[in-house]
Chimera marker file (.cmm) of the C-alpha trace (Angstrom):
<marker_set name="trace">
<marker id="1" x="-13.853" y="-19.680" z="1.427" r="1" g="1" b="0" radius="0.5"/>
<marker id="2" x="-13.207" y="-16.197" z="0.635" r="1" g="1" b="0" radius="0.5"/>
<marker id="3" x="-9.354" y="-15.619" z="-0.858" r="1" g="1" b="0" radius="0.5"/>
<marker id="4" x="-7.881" y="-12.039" z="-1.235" r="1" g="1" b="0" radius="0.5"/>
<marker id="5" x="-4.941" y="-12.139" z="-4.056" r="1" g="1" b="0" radius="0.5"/>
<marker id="6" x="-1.823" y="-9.664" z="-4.288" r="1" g="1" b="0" radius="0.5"/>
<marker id="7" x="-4.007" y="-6.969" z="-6.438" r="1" g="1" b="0" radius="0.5"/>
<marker id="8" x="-6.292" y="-6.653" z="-3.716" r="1" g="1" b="0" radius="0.5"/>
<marker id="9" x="-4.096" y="-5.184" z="-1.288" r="1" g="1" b="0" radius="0.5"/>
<marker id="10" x="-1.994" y="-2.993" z="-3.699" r="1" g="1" b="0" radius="0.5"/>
<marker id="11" x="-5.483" y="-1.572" z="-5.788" r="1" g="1" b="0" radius="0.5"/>
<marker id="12" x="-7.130" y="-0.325" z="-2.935" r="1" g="1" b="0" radius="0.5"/>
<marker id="13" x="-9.564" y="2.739" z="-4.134" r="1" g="1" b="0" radius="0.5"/>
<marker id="14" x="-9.635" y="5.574" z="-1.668" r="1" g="1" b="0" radius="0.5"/>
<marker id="15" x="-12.744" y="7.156" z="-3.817" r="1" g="1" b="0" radius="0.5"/>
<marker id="16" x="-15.205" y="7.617" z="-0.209" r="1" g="1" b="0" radius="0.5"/>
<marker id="17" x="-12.097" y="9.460" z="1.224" r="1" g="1" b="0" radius="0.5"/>
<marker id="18" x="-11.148" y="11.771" z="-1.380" r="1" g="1" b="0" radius="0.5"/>
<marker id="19" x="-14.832" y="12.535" z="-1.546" r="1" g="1" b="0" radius="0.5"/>
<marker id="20" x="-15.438" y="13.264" z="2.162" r="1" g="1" b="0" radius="0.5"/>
<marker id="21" x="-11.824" y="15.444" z="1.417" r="1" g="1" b="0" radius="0.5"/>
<marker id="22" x="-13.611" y="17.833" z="-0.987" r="1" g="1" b="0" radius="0.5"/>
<marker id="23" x="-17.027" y="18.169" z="0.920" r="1" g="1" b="0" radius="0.5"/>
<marker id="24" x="-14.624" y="19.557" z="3.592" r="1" g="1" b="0" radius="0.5"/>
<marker id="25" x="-13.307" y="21.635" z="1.202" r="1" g="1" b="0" radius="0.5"/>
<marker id="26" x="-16.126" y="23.506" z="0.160" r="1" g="1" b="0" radius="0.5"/>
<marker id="27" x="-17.705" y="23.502" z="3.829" r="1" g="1" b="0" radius="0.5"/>
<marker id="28" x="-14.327" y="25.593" z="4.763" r="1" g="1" b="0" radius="0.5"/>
<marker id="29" x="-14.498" y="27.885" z="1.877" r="1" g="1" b="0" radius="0.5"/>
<marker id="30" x="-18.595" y="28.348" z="2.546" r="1" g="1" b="0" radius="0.5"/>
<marker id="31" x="-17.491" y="29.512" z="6.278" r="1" g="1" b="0" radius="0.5"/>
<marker id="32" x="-14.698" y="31.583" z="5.203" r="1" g="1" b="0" radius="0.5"/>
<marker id="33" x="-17.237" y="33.188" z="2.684" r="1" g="1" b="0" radius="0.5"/>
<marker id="34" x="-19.994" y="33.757" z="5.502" r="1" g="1" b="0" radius="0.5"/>
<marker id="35" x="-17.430" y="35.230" z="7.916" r="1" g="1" b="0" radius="0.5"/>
<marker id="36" x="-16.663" y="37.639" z="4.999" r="1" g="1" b="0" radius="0.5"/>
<marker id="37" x="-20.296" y="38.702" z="4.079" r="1" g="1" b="0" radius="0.5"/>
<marker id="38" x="-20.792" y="38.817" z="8.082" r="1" g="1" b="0" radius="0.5"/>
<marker id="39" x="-18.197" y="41.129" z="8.407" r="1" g="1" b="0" radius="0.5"/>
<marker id="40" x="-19.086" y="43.136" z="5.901" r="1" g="1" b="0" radius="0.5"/>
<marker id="41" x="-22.718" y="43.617" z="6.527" r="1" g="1" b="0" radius="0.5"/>
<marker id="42" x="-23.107" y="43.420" z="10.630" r="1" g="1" b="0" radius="0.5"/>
<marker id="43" x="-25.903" y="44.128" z="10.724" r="1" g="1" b="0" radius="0.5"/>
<marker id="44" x="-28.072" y="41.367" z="8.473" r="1" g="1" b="0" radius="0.5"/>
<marker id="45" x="-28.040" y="38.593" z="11.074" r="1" g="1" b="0" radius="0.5"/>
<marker id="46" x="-28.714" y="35.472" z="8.004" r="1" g="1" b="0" radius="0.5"/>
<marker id="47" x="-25.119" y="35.615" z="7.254" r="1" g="1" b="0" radius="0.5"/>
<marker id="48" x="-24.330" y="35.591" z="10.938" r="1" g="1" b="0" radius="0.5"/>
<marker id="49" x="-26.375" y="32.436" z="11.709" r="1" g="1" b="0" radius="0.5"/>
<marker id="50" x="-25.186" y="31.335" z="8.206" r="1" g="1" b="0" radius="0.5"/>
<marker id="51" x="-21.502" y="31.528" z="9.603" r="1" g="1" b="0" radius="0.5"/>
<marker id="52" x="-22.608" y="29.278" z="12.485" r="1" g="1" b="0" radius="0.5"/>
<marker id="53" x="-24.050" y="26.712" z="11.231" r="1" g="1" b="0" radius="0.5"/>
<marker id="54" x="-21.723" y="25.993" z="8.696" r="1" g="1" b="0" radius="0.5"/>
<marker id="55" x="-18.604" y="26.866" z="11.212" r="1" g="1" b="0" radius="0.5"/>
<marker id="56" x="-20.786" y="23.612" z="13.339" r="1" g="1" b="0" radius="0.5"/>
<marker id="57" x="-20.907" y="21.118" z="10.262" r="1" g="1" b="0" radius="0.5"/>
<marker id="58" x="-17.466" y="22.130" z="10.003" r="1" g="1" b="0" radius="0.5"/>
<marker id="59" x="-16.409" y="21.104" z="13.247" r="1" g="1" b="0" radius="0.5"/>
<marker id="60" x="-18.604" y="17.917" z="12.719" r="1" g="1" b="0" radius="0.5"/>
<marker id="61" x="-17.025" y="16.587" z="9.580" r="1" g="1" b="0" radius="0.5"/>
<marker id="62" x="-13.432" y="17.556" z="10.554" r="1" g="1" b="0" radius="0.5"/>
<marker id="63" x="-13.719" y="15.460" z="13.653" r="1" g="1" b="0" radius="0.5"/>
<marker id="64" x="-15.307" y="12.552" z="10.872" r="1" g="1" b="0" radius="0.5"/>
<marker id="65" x="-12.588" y="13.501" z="8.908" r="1" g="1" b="0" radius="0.5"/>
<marker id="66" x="-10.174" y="12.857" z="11.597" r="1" g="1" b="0" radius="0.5"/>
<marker id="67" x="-11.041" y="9.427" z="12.204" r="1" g="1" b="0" radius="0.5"/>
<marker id="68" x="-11.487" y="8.741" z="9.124" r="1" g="1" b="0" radius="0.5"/>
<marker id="69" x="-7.417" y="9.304" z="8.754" r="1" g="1" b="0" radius="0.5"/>
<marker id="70" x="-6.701" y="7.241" z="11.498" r="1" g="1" b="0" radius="0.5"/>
<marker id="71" x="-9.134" y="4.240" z="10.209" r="1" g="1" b="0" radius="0.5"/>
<marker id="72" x="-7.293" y="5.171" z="6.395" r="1" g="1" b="0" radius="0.5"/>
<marker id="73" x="-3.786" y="5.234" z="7.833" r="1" g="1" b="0" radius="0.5"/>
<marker id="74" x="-3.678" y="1.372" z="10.038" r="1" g="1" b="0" radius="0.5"/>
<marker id="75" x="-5.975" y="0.100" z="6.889" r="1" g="1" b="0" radius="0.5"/>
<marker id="76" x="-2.677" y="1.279" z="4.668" r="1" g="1" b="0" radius="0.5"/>
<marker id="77" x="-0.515" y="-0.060" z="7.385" r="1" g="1" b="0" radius="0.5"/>
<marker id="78" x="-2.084" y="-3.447" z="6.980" r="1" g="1" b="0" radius="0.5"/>
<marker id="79" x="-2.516" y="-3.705" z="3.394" r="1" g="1" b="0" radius="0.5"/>
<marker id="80" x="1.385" y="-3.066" z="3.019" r="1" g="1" b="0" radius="0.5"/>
<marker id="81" x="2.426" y="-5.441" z="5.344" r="1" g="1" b="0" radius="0.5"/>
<marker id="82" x="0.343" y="-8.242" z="3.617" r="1" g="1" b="0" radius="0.5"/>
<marker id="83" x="1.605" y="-6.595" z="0.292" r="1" g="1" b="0" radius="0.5"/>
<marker id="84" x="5.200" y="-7.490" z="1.757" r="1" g="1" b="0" radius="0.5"/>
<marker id="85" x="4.110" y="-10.592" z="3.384" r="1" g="1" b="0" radius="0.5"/>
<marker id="86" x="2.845" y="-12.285" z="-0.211" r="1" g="1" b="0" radius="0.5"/>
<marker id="87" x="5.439" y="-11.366" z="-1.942" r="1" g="1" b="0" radius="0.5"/>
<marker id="88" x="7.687" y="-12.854" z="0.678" r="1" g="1" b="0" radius="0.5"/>
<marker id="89" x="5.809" y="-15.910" z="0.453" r="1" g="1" b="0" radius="0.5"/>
<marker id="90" x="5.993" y="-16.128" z="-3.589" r="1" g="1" b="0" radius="0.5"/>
<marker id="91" x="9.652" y="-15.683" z="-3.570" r="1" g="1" b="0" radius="0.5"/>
<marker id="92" x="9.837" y="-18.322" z="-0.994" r="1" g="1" b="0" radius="0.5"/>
<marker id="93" x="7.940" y="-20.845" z="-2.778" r="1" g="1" b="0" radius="0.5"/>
<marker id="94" x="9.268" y="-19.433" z="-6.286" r="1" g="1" b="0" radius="0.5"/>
<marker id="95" x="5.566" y="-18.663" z="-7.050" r="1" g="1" b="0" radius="0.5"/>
<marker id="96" x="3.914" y="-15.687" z="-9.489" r="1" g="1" b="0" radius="0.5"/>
<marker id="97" x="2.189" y="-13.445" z="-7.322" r="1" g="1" b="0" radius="0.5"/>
<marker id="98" x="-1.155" y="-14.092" z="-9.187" r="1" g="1" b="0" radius="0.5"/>
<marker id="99" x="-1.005" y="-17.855" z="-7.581" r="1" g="1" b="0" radius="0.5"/>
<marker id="100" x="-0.556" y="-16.372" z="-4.029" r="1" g="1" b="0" radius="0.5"/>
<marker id="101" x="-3.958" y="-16.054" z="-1.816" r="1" g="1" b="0" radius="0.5"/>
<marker id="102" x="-4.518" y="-15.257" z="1.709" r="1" g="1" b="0" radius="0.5"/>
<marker id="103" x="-7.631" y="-15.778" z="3.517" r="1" g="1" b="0" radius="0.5"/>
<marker id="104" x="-7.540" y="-12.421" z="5.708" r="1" g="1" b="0" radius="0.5"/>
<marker id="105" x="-7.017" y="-8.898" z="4.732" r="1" g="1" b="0" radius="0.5"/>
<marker id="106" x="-4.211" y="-8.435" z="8.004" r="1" g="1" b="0" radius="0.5"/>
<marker id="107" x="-1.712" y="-10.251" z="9.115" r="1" g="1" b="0" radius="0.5"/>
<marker id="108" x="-2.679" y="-13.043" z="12.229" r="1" g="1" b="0" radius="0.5"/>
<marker id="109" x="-2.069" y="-15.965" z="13.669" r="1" g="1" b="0" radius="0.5"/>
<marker id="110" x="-2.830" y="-19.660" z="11.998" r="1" g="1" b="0" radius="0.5"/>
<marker id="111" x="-4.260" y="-17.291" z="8.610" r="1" g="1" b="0" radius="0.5"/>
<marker id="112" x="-4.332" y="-19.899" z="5.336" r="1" g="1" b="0" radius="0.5"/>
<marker id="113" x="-2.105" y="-19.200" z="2.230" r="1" g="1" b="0" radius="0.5"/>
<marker id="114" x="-2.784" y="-20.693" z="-1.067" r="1" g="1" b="0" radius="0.5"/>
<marker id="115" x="0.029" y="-21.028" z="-3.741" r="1" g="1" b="0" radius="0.5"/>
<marker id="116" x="-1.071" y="-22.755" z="-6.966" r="1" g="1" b="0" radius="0.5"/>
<marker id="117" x="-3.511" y="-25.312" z="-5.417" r="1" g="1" b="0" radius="0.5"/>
<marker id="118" x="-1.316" y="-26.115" z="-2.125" r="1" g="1" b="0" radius="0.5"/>
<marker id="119" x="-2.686" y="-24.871" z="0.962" r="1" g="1" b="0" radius="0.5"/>
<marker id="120" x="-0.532" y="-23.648" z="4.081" r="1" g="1" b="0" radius="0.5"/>
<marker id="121" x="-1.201" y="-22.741" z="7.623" r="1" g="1" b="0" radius="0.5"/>
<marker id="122" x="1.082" y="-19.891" z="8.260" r="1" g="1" b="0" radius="0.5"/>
<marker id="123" x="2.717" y="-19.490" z="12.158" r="1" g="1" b="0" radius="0.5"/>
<marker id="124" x="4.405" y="-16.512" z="13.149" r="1" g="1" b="0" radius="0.5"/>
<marker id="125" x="6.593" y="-15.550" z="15.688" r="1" g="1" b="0" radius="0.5"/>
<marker id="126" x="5.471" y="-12.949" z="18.678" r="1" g="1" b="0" radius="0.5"/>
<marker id="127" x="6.962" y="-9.915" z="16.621" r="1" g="1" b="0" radius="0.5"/>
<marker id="128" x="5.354" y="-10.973" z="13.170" r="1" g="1" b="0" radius="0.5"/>
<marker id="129" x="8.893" y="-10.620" z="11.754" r="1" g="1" b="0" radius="0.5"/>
<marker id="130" x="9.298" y="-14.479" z="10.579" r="1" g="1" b="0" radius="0.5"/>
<marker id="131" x="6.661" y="-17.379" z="9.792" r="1" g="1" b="0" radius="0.5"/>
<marker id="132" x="6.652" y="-20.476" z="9.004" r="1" g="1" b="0" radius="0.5"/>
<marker id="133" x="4.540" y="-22.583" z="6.550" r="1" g="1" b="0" radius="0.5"/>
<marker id="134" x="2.722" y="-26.057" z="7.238" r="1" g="1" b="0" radius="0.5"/>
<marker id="135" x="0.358" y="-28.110" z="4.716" r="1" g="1" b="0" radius="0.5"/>
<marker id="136" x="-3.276" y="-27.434" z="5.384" r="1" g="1" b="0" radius="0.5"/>
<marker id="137" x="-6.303" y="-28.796" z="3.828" r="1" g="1" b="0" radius="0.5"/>
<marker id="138" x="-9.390" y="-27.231" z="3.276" r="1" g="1" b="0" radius="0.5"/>
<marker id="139" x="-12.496" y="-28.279" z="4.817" r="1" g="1" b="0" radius="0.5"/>
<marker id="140" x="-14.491" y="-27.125" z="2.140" r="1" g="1" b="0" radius="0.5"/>
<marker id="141" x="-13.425" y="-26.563" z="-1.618" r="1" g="1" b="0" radius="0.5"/>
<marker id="142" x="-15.718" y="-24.099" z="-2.322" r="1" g="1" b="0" radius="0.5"/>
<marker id="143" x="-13.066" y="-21.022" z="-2.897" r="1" g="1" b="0" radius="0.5"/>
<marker id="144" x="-13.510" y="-17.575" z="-4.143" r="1" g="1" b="0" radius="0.5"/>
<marker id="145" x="-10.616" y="-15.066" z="-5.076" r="1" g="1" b="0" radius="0.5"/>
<marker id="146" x="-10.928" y="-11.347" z="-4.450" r="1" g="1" b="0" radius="0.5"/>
<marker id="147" x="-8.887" y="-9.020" z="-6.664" r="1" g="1" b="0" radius="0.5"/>
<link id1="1" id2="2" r="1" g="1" b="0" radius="0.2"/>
<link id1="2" id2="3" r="1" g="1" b="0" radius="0.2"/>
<link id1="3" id2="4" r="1" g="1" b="0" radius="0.2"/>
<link id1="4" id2="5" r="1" g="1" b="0" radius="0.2"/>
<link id1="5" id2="6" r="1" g="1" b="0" radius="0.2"/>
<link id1="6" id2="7" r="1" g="1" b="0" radius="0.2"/>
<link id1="7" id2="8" r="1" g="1" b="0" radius="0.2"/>
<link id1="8" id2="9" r="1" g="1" b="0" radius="0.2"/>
<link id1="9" id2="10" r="1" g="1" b="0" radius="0.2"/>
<link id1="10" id2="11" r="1" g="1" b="0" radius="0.2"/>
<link id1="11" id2="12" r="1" g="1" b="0" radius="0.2"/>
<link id1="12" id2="13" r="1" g="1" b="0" radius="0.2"/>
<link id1="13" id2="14" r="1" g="1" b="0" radius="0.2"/>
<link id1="14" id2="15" r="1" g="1" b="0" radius="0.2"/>
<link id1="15" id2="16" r="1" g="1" b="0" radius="0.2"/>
<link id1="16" id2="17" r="1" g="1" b="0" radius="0.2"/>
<link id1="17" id2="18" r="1" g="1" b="0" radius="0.2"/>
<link id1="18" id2="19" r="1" g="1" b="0" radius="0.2"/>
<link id1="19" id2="20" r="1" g="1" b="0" radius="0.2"/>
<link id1="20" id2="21" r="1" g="1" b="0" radius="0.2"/>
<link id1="21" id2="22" r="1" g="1" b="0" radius="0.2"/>
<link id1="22" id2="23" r="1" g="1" b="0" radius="0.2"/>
<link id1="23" id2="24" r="1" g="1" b="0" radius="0.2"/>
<link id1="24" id2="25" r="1" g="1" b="0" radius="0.2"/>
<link id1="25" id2="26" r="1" g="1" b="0" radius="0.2"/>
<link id1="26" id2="27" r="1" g="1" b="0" radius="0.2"/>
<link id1="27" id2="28" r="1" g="1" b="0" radius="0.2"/>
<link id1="28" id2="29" r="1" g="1" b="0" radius="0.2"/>
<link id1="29" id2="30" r="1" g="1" b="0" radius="0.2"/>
<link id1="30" id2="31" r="1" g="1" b="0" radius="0.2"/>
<link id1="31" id2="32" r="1" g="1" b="0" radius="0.2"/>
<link id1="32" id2="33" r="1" g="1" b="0" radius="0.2"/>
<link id1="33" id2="34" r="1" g="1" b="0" radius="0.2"/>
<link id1="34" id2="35" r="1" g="1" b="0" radius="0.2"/>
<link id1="35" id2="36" r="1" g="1" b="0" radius="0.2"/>
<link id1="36" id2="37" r="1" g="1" b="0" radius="0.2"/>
<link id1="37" id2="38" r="1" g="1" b="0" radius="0.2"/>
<link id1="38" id2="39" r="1" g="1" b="0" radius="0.2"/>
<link id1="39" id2="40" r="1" g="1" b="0" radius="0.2"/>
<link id1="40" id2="41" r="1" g="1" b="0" radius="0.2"/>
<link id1="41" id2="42" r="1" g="1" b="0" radius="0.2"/>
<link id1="42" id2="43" r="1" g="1" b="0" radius="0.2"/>
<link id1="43" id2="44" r="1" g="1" b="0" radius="0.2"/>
<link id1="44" id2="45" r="1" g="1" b="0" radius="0.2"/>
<link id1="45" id2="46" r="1" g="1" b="0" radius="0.2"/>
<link id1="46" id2="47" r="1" g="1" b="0" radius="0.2"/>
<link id1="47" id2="48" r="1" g="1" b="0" radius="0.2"/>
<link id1="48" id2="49" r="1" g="1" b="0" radius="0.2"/>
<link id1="49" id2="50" r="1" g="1" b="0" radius="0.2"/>
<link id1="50" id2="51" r="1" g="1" b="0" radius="0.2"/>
<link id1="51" id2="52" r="1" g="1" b="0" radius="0.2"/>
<link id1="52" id2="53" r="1" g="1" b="0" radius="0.2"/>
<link id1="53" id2="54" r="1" g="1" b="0" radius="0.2"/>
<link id1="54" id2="55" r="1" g="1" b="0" radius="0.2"/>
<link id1="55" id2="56" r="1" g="1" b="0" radius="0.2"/>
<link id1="56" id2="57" r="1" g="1" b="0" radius="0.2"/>
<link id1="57" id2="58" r="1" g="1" b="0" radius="0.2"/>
<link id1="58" id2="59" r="1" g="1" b="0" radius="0.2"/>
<link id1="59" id2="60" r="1" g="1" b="0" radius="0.2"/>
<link id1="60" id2="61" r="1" g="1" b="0" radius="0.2"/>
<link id1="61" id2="62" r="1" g="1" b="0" radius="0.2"/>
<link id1="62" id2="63" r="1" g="1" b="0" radius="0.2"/>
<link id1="63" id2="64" r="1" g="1" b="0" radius="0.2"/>
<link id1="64" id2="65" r="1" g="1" b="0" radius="0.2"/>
<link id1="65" id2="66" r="1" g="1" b="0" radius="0.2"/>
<link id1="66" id2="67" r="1" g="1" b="0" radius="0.2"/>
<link id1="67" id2="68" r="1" g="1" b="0" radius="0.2"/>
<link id1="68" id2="69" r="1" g="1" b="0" radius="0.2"/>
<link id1="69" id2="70" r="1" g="1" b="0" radius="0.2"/>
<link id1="70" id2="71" r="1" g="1" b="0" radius="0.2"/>
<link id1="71" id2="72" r="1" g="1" b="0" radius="0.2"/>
<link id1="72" id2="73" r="1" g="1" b="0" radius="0.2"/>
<link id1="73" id2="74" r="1" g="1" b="0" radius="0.2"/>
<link id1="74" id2="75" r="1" g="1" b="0" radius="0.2"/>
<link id1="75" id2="76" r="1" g="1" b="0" radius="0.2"/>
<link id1="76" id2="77" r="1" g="1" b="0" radius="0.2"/>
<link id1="77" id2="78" r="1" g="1" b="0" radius="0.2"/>
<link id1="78" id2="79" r="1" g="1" b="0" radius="0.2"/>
<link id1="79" id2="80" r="1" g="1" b="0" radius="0.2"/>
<link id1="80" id2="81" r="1" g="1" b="0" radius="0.2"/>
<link id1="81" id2="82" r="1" g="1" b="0" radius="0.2"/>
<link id1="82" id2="83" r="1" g="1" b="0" radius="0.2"/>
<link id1="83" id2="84" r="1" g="1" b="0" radius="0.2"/>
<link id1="84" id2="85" r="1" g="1" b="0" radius="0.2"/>
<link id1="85" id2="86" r="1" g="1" b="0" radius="0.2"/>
<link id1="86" id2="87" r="1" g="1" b="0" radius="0.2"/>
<link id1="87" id2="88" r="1" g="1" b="0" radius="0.2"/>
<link id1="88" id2="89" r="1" g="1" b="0" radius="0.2"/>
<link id1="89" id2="90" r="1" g="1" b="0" radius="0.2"/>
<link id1="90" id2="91" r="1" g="1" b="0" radius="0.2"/>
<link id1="91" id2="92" r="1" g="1" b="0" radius="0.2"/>
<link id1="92" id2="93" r="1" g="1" b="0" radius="0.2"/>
<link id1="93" id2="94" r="1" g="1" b="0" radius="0.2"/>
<link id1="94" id2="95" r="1" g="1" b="0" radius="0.2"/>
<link id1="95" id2="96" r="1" g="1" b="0" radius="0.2"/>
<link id1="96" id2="97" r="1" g="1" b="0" radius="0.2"/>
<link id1="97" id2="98" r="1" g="1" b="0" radius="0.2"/>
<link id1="98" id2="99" r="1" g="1" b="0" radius="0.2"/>
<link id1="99" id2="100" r="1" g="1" b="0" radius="0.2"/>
<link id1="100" id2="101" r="1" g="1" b="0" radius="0.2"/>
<link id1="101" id2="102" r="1" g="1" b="0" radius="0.2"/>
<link id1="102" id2="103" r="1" g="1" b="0" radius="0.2"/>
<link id1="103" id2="104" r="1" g="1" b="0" radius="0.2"/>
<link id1="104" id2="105" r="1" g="1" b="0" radius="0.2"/>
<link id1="105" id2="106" r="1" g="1" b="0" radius="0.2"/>
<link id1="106" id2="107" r="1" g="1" b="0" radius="0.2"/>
<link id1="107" id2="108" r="1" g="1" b="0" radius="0.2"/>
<link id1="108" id2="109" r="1" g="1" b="0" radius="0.2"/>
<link id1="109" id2="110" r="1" g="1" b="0" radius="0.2"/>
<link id1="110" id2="111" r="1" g="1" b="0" radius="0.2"/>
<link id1="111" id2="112" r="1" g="1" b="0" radius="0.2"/>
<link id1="112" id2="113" r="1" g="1" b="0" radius="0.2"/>
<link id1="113" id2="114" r="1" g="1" b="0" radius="0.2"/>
<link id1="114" id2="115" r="1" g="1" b="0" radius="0.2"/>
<link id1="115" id2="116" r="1" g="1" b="0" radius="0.2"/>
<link id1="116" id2="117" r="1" g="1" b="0" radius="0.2"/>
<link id1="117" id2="118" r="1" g="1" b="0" radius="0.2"/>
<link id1="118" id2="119" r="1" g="1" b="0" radius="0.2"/>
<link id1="119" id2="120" r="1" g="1" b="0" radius="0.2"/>
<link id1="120" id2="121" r="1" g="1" b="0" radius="0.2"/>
<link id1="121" id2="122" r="1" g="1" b="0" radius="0.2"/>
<link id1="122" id2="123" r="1" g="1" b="0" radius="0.2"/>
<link id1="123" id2="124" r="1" g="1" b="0" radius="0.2"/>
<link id1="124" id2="125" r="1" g="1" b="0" radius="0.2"/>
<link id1="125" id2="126" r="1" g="1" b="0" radius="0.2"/>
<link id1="126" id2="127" r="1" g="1" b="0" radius="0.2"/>
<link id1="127" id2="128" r="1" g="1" b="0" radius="0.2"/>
<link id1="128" id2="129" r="1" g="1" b="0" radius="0.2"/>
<link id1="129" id2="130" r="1" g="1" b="0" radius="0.2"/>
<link id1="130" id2="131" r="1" g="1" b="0" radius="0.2"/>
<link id1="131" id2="132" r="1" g="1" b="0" radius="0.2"/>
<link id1="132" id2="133" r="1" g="1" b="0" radius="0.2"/>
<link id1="133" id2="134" r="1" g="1" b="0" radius="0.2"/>
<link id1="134" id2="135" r="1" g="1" b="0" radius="0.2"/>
<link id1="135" id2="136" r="1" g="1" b="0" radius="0.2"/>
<link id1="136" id2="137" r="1" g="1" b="0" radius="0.2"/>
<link id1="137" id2="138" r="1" g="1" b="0" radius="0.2"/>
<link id1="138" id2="139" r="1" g="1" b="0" radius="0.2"/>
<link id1="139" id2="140" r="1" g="1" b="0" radius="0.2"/>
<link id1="140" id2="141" r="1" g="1" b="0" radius="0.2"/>
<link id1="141" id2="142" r="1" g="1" b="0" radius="0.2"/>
<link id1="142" id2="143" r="1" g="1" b="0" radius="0.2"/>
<link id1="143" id2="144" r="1" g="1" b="0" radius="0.2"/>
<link id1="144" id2="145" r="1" g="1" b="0" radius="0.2"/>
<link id1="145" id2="146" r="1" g="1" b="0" radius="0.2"/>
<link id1="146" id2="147" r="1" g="1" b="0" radius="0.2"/>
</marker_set>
């Protein structure tokens, strides 16, 4: 069973973003270059079709780009509230955060904590505002932690 400790949610590397970020960078400059050279010499058509095809992979990646955010943005939203949520639980059970696991990466329903070697079943309430904890065991021993 597959564990994900406090450093996992807090350490998240945004590298694929930031990378996608710059390639949109440089496609915008490219087409503001092209529009330039088109405008100043009407009447070569290269920079013209130039100017269009980059002005399309524009369009293209900024609508990747876009949803890319969105994706980003509830990922962040999910990784802070199971940031909160772990530290909640280690100052409840007066626990390090290293000894604090969860078994999902968001917060749901009937999800497993480990602290130290106990194992809890954690309900929460409609709103996901307060839980409770009960003893669980594991089926199978076998457990992995992801940092």
């Amino acid at each position: 069973m597959l564990f994900y400790r406090y450093s996992y949610f807090s350490n998240q590397n945004d590298f694929e973003f930031y990378l996608k970020l710059s390639l949109s960078v440089i496609i915008a400059s490219l087409i503001i270059i092209f529009f330039v050279q088109y405008l100043r010499h009407r009447s070569d058509s290269k920079y013209r079709d130039l100017l269009i095809i980059f002005g399309l992979v524009g369009i293209l990646l900024a609508g990747i780009q876009y949803t890319r955010i969105q994706q980003l943005n509830t990922a962040h939203s999910q990784q802070a509230q199971m940031a909160q949520f772990i530290r909640s639980v280690a100052t409840a059970q007066k626990a390090s955060l290293k000894t604090v696991a969860v078994n999902t990466t968001s917060l749901q329903q009937n999800m497993v904590v480990r602290v130290g070697h106990q194992n809890y079943q954690v309900i929460f309430d409609n709103n996901f505002t307060s839980y409770q904890l009960q003893k669980a065991q594991l089926i199978s021993q076998d457990i992995t932690y992801q940092d």
